[in-house]
C-alpha positions as CSV (number, residue, x, y, z in Angstrom):
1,X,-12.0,-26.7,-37.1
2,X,-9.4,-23.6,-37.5
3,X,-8.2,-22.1,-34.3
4,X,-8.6,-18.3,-34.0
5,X,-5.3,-18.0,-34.0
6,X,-4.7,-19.3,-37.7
7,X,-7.8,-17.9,-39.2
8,X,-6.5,-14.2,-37.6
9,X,-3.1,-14.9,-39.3
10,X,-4.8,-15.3,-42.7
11,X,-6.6,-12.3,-42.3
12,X,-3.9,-9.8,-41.1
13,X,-1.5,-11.5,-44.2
14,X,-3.5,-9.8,-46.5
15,X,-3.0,-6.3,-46.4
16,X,-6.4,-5.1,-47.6
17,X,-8.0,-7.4,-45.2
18,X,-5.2,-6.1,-42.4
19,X,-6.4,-2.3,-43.3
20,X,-10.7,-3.0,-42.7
21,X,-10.0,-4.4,-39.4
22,X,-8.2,-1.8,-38.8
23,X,-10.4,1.0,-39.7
24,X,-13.0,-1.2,-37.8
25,X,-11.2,-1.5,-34.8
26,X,-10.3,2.0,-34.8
27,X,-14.1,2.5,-35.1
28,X,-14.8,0.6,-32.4
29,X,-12.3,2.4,-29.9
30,X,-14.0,5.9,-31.1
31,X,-17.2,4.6,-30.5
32,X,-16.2,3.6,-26.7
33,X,-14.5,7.1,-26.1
34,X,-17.7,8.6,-27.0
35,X,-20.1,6.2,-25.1
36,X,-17.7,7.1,-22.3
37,X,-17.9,10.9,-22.4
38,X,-21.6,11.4,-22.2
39,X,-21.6,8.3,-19.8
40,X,-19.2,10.3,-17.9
41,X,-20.9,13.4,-17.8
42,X,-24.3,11.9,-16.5
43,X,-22.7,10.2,-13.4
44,X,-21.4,13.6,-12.2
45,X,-25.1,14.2,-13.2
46,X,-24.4,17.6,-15.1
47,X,-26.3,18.7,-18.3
48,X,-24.4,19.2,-21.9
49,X,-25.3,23.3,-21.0
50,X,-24.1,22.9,-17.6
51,X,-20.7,21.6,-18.7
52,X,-20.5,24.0,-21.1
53,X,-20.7,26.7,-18.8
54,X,-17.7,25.2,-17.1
55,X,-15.9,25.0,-20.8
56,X,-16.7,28.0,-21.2
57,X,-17.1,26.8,-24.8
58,X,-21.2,26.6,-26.7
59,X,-23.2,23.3,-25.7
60,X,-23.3,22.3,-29.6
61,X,-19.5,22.1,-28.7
62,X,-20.1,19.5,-25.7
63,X,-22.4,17.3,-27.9
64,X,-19.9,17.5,-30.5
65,X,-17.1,16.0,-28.3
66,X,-19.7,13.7,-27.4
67,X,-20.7,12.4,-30.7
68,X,-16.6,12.2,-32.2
69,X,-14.5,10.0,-30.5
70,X,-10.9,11.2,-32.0
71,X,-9.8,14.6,-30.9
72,X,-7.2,16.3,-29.8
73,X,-5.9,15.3,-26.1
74,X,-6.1,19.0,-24.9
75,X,-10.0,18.6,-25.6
76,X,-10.1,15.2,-23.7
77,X,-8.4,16.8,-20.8
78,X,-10.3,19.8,-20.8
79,X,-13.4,17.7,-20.8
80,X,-12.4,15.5,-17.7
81,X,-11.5,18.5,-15.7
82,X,-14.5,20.5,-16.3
83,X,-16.1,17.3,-14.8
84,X,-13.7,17.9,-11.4
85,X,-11.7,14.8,-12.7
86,X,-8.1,15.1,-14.4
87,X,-6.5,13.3,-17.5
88,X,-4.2,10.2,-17.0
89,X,-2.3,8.6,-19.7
90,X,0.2,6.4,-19.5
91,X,2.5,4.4,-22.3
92,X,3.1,0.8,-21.4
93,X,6.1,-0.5,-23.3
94,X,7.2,-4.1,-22.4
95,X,7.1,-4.3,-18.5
96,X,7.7,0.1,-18.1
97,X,4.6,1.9,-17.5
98,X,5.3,5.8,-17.9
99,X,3.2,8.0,-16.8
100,X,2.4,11.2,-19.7
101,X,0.5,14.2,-18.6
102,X,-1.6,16.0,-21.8
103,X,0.3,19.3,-20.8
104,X,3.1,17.4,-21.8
105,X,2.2,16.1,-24.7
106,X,2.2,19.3,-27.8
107,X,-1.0,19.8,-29.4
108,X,-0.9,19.2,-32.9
109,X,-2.8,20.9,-35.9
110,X,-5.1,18.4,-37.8
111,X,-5.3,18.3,-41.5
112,X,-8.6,19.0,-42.8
């Protein structure tokens, strides 16, 4: 029997292979952003038109950022702190953990 381990390596050799896992794994990740929103949300118990109000942005707008789960860090944050929380993210690079704010970090156009 092939350890885990050998049968990844095979996988992640081939590039075509390397790229599905990687559109699934990003897939997965998106999925868990959104989960976490609306999860989010209901344990501060507020309504999609309730934090909306607080957004000051349309509740189709809330159940959007619900249903995507890439968007732009200045939405994230704006999300969290219209649920009284604020946004934390850090970069971990070997044993360094730095802290990055999103008001740090410049919002970006995306290409449609």
């Amino acid at each position: 029997m092939k350890r885990f381990e050998e049968v990844e390596g095979t996988i992640m050799a081939d590039p075509d292979r390397q790229e599905r896992v990687e559109r699934e794994r990003a897939k997965v990740v998106a999925e868990q952003v959104r989960d976490a929103l609306g999860e989010l949300r209901r344990v501060r118990q507020l309504t999609q038109v309730e934090l909306s109000r607080t957004m000051q942005r349309p509740q189709s707008t809330i159940s959007r950022i619900e249903r995507e789960g890439d968007m732009l860090l200045s939405t994230l944050a704006a999300y969290v702190e219209a649920l009284g929380g604020r946004l934390e993210i850090h970069a971990v690079l070997g044993d360094q953990r730095i802290a990055l704010t999103a008001a740090e970090i410049p919002a970006t156009k995306r290409s449609a």
